[in-house]
N, C-alpha and C positions, 0 to 999 in steps of 0.2 A: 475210708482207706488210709489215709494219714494217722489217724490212730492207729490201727494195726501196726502199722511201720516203727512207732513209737514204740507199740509193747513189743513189738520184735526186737529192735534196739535195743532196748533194756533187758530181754530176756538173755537176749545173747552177753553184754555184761554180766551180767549176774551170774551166768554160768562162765566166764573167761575167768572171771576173780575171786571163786568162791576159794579159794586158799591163799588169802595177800599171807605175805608174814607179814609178822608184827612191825613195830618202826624201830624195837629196838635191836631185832636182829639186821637190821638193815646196815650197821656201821661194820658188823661182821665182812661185808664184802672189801674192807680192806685189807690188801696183803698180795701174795703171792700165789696161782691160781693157772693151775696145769690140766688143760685137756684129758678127759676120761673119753669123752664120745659124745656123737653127735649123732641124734634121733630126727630121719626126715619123716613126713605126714605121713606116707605111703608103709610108716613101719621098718622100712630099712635102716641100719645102723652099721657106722663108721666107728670101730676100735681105735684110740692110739695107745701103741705101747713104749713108744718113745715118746718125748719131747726135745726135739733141740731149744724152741724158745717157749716161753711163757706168758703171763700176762699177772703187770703187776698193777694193782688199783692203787690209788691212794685218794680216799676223800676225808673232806674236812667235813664238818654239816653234808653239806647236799651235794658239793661241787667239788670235783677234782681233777684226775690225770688217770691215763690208761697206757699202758706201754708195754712193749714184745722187751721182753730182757732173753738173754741166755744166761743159764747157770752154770758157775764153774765150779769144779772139783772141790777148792778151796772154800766152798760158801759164799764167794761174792757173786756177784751179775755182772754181765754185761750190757748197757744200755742200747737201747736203735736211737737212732736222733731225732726219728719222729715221738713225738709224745699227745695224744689223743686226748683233749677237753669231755671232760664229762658228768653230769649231773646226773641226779636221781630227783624223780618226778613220781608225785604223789596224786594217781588223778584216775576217773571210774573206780575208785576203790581197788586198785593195784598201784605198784611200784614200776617203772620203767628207767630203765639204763639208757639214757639219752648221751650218745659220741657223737661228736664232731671230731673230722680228723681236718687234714690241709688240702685231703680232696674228696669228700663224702660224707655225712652224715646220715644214722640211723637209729633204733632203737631196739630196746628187747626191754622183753617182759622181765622181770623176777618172778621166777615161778615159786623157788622154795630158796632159803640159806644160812646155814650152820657153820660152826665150828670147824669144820672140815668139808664142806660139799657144798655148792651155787650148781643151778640149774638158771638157764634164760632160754628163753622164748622167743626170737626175732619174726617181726612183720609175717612171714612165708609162715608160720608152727613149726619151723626146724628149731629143736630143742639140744642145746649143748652143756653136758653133765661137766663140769670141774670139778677136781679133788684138790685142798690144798697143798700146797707144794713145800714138798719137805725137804730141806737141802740135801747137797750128798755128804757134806758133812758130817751131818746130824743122824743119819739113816744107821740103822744096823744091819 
C-alpha cells in the first residue's frame, strides 16, 4: 500500500511539472506585470480591463522584492509601502514564486514565462495570466 502512495506521488509530479521553463527564462520575471485574468479550477474566469495598480518584481539570482506600484501618465510609478520578500525555488522539478509579505506568506507555481506573458499557479490551481506592462507613455 505504501508503494502505491509513492507512485501516485510521483505520478502526480510528473504530471504538475511536465512544462517547467527553462532557468534561463526565469530572470524574465523581472519588471513590470499587469493583470490579464484569472483562471479558477471550475473553468470560470475573471477579465480585467483596467488596472489602477500593478505588480513590479525585481530579483537578483533567486531572491527579491514584489510590490503594488500605480502607473502615471508621465511613465513613473507610484510605490505602496509595503514591499513583499520573494524568492524563486527550484524543487519537484518546477519553479515556485515563494512571497512573504508583513502578514502572510505563500506560493505559486511558474507555469510558463516570456518576454511579455507569466502565468502562476497558486496552492487552490487558480491560474493568473500577466501581460507585461507597457507604460502609458510608451503606448501608441
Amino acid at each position: 500500500m505504501k508503494n502505491y502512495f509513492y507512485l501516485l506521488l510521483l505520478l502526480i509530479t510528473l504530471i504538475s511539472c511536465n512544462s517547467k521553463p527553462s532557468k534561463e527564462s526565469i530572470i524574465k520575471i523581472n519588471g513590470y506585470w499587469e493583470i490579464e485574468k484569472v483562471v479558477f479550477p471550475d473553468g470560470n474566469k475573471k477579465e480585467y480591463q483596467v488596472n489602477e495598480f500593478i505588480d513590479y518584481i525585481n530579483l537578483k539570482n533567486t531572491i527579491g522584492t514584489r510590490q503594488k506600484v500605480a502607473p502615471q501618465l508621465d511613465g513613473s510609478y507610484l510605490k505602496g509601502a509595503l514591499q513583499d520578500k520573494i524568492r524563486i525555488v527550484d524543487s519537484a522539478n518546477c519553479y515556485f514564486l515563494k512571497t512573504k509579505s508583513k502578514f502572510t506568506k505563500w506560493e505559486e507555481k511558474v507555469i510558463s514565462v516570456s518576454d511579455d506573458a507569466l502565468v502562476l499557479e497558486n496552492e487552490t490551481k487558480i491560474k493568473y495570466y500577466y501581460k507585461k506592462f507597457v507604460p502609458y507613455d510608451k503606448r501608441k
